[in-house]
Residue, then its C-alpha position, 0 to 999 in steps of 0.5 A: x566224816x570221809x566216805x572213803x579212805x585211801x592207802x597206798x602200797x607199793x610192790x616194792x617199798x624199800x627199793x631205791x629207784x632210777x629215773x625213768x624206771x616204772x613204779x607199780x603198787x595198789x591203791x586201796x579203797x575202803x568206803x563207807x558210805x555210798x560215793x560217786x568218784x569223778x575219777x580216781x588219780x595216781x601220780x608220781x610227783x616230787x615236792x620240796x620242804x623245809x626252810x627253802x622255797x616251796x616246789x614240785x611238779x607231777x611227772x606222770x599221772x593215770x586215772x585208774x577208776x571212775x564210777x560209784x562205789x557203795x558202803x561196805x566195798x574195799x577196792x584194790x586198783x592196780x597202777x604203774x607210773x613212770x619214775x622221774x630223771x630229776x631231781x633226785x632225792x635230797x635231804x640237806x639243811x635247808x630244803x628236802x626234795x621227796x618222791x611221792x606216790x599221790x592218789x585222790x578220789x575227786x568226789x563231787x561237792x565233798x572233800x577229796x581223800x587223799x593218800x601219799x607214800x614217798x620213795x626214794x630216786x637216784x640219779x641215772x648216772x654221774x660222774x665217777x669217783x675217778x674222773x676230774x672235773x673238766x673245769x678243777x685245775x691241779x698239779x704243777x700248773x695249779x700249784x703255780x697259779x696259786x702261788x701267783x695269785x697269793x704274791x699278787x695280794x701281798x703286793x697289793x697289800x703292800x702297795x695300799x700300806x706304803 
């Protein structure tokens, strides 16, 4: 049986975040039975899943408590992390990439509880609607190569045939 359990709550759930904006919540401990924590961890951290590679990486980190806590005590502990410029949140067909709030209670000879609330990430900034890659080709000029290329795979196939 836990000794404690932990829930996030953020003060912002719903808001779509911008890399190197700070994110800020509660970690919540309710306990039920007297406990020593090591130290009590929040991180901002991004993870991937689904059918790709697994990935992900801790982008900031703060230990909010350390000390004993006793049976019956619920705790609140106030915390602010800095929100990661990349990646962005991503669901696809084959991998999804997620930002997560993670907090865990390191308890000597015990089971860690952990708790996770996802947000969502955009990117800071990105190309606009209107701007054409530097590396597309359009126009007459494009038109033309295309046209180029095309007559010099029918004469190749030409020549292979005859």
């Amino acid at each position: 049986m836990a000794k404690c359990d932990l829930s996030i709550e953020l003060d912002h759930p719903d808001k779509v975040y911008v890399g190197g904006e700070k994110i800020t919540g509660v970690v919540y401990v309710d306990v039920d039975a007297n406990v020593k924590c090591k130290s009590l961890e929040v991180q901002s951290r991004w993870r991937t899943h689904g059918r790709g590679n697994v990935d992900g990486t801790v982008v900031d980190s703060t230990s909010v408590f350390s000390g004993e806590w006793t049976a019956g005590q619920r705790e609140s502990y106030r915390f602010e992390l800095t929100v990661g410029d990349w990646p962005q949140s991503y669901h696809g067909t084959l991998i999804n990439i997620d930002q997560y709030v993670d907090v865990r209670a390191k308890i000597p000879w015990a089971f860690d509880p952990k708790a996770s609330h996802e947000f969502v990430v955009r990117p800071r900034s990105g190309p606009s609607d209107k701007e054409t890659p530097s590396n597309s080709v359009s126009g007459c000029v494009g038109t033309g190569f295309a046209i180029f290329i095309s007559g010099m795979i029918v004469f190749g196939l030409i020549a292979m045939v005859g």
